[in-house]
DOFI-826456 format. One line per 3 residues: number of its first residue (from 1); their letters; for each residue x, y negated, z negated of C-alpha. Coordinates in nm, 2 decimals. Example, Ala and Ser with C-alpha at 12.3 -4.5 7.8 and 13.67 -1.06 7.14 Angstrom:
! residues 2
1) AS) 1.23 0.45 -0.78 ~ 1.37 0.11 -0.71
//
This chain:
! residues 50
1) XXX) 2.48 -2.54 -0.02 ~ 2.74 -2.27 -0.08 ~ 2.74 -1.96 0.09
4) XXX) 2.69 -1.75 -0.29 ~ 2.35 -1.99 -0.40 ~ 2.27 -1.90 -0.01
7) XXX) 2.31 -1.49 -0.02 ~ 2.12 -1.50 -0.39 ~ 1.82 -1.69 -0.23
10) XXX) 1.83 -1.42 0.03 ~ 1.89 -1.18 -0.20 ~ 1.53 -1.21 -0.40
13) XXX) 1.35 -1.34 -0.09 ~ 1.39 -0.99 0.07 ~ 1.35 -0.81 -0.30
16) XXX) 1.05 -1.02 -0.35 ~ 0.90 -0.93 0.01 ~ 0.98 -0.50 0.02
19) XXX) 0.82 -0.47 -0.31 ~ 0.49 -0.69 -0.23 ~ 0.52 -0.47 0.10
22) XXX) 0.58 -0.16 -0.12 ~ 0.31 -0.27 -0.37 ~ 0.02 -0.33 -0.04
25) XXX) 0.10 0.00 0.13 ~ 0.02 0.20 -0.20 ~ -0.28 0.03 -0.30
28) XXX) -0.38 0.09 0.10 ~ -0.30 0.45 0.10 ~ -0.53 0.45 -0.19
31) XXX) -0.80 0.31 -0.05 ~ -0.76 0.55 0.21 ~ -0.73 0.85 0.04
34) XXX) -1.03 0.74 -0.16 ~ -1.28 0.66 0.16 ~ -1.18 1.03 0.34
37) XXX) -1.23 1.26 0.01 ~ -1.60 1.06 -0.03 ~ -1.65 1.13 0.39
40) XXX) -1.56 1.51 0.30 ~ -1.78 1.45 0.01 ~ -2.05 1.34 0.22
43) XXX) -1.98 1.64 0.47 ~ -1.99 1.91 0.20 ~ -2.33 1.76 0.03
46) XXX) -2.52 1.76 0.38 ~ -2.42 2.08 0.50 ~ -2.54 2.27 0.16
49) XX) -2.86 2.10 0.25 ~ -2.88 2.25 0.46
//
């Protein structure tokens, strides 16, 4: 296997792996943005219960 087929394969292995690693950390940060407005949500709706 020459060393240029061999730097290629690397080449899209690691572009292939930052952008699924790219791709999980937004949908995550999502996620988590999403659960702490509805706790403050949550916070705001029993306190005017109040």
């Amino acid at each position: 296997m020459s060393d240029d087929f061999f730097y290629r394969i690397s080449l899209i292995g690691f572009l292939i792996i930052f952008s699924s690693m790219v791709f999980f950390l937004t949908k995550y940060r999502d996620k988590k943005d999403n659960t702490i407005s509805q706790t403050s949500n949550t916070e705001l709706i029993n306190f005017l219960k109040l």
